[in-house]
N, C-alpha and C positions, 0 to 999 in steps of 0.2 A: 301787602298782606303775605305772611310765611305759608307755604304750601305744608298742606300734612305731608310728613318724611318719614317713609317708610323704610329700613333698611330689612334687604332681602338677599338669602343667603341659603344654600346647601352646604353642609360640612357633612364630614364623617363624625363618628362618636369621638372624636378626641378634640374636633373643632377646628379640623384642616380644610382645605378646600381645592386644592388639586385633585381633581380626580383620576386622571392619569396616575398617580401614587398608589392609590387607594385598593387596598385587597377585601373581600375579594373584589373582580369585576363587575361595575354597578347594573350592565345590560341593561334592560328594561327601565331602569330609570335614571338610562343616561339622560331623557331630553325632561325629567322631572324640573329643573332650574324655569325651564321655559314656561313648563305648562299649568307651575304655579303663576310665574310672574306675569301671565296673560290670566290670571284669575284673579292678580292685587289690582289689576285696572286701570295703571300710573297714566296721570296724561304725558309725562318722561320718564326717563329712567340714566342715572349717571353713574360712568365709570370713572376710576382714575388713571392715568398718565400710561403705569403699566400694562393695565388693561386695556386701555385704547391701543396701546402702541403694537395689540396682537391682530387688531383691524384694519392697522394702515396695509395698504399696498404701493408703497416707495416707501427709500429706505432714506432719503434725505429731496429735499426745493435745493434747485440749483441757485450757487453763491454768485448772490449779483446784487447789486443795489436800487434799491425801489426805485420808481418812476417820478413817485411823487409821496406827499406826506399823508398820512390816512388819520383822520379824528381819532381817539381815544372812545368813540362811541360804537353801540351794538350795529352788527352788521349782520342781518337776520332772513336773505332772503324769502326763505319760507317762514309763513304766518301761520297757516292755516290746515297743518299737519296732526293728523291723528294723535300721534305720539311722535319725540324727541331723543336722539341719543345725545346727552349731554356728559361732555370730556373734559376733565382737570387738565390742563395743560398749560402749569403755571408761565413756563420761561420760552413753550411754544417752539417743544422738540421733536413733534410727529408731525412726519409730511403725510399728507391721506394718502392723495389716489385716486380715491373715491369723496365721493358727498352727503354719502348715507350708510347705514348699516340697517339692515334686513328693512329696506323702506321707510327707516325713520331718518330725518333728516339731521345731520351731525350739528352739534352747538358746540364748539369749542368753547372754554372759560379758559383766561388770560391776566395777566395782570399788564400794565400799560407800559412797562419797560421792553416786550417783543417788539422788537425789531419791526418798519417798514416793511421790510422784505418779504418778513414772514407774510403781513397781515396781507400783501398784492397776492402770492402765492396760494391763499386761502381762497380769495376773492375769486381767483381763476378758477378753481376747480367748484365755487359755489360752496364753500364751507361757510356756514356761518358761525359766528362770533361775538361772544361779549367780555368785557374787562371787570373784575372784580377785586380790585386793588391796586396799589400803585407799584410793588414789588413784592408781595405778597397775597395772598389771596387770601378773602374774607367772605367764609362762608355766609354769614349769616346775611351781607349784601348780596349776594350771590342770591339766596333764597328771595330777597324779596324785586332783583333783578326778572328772573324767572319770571314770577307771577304778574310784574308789570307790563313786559315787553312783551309774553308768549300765553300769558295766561296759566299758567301752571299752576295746577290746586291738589296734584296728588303727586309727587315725586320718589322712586323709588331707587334709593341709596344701592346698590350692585356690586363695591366693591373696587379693586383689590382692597383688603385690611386695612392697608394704610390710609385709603379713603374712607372706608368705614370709619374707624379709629379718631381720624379727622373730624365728624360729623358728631360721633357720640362722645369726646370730649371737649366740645361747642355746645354740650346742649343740645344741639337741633334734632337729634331723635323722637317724634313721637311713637313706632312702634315697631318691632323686628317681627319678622316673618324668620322663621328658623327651620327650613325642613333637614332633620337627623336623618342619616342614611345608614343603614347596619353594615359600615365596613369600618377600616384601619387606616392610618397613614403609619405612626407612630416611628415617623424616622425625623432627625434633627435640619429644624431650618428650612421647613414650610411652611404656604402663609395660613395666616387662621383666619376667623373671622372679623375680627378686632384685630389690629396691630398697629405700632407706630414705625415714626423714620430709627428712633434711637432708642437707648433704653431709658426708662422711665423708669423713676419710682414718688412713693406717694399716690394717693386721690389720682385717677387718669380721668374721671368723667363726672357731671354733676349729676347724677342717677339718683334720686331720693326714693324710687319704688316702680318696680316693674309686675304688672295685674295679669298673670293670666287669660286674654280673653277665648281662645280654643284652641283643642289639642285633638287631632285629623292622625288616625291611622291610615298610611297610604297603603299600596298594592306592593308589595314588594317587603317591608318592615318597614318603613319609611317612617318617620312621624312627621310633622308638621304642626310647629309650635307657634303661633302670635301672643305674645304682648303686647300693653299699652306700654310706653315707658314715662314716667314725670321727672322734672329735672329740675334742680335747685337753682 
């Protein structure tokens, strides 16, 4: 079963999301990204590749050749966790470190050409892991991955763009959380909310109708926009 997908998101009014950039300075609702995404109630929440790669602490797994051969299947220590950080990590380029991020326990997503190496190096530090592709990765297995192994029925989409982007030109979006924040980026070649690896043109998403469901003024000028979104 597809979990409902939410993608969830802070920009500035031009649709950036650096906030470091952003003038003026957000103060007070610098921890706003949190304190929504602990009121969408995900039982995960997934980042992609760049965005994980701001969580690891090592900078590479030392080069050496596995011990032995590891299945192509999910390797999931924990089961029975609150919530999940779940990471794009198609070719399986972030060394962690760590095992978790703020208490939720890491899910790598892979495709089945990484290396032995990698997957012993995982194993050691307790990261867990599953395959969604053969060399490329296939979100929409991916979704129904999730829901089989871990239970996941509310997933929320986090970002960087180019995962965004990723998810709502599959289809798989059914709703964006969007909190506007009353500042600027307005300098070239930051990420937005949406974005891809290259440029596109034509149709990027199969988007047939997006329904306003509420529109939240926050503390600060904040707003806070959800959608349903429907998808052809």
């Amino acid at each position: 079963m597809k979990p409902h997908v939410i993608c969830h998101m802070v920009s500035s009014v031009d649709g950036r999301t650096w906030q470091s950039r952003q003038r003026p300075t957000r103060g007070k609702s610098g921890n706003l990204f949190e304190v929504l995404h602990d009121k969408l109630g995900g039982d995960a929440w997934l980042i992609g590749r760049v965005t994980g790669r701001e969580f690891a602490k090592r900078e590479s797994y030392p080069a050496q050749a596995a011990r032995q051969a590891y299945p192509r299947t999910p390797w999931l220590p924990k089961r029975d966790a609150a919530a999940y950080g779940v990471v794009l990590d198609a070719q399986g380029k972030i060394a962690w470190g760590r095992s978790d991020i703020g208490g939720d326990p890491i899910v790598v997503v892979l495709t089945e050409q990484v290396p032995d190496a990698h997957l012993e190096a995982l194993r050691a530090e307790g990261v867990g892991y599953l395959f969604a592709g053969k060399t490329e990765l296939d979100l929409a297995l991916l979704l129904e991955i999730l829901n089989k192994e871990l239970g996941i029925e509310r997933l929320l989409v986090e970002g960087g763009g180019k995962a965004n982007g990723s998810f709502l030109r599959a289809g798989l979006l059914d709703e964006l959380s969007l909190a506007i924040v009353p500042t600027v980026d307005g300098a070239r070649g930051g990420p937005y909310v949406f974005d891809s690896e290259s440029e596109m043109t034509g149709p990027t998403a199969p988007v047939t109708a997006m329904t306003l469901k509420s529109c939240e003024t926050l503390e600060g000028g904040a707003i806070w926009l959800r959608y349903d979104i429907e998808n052809g």
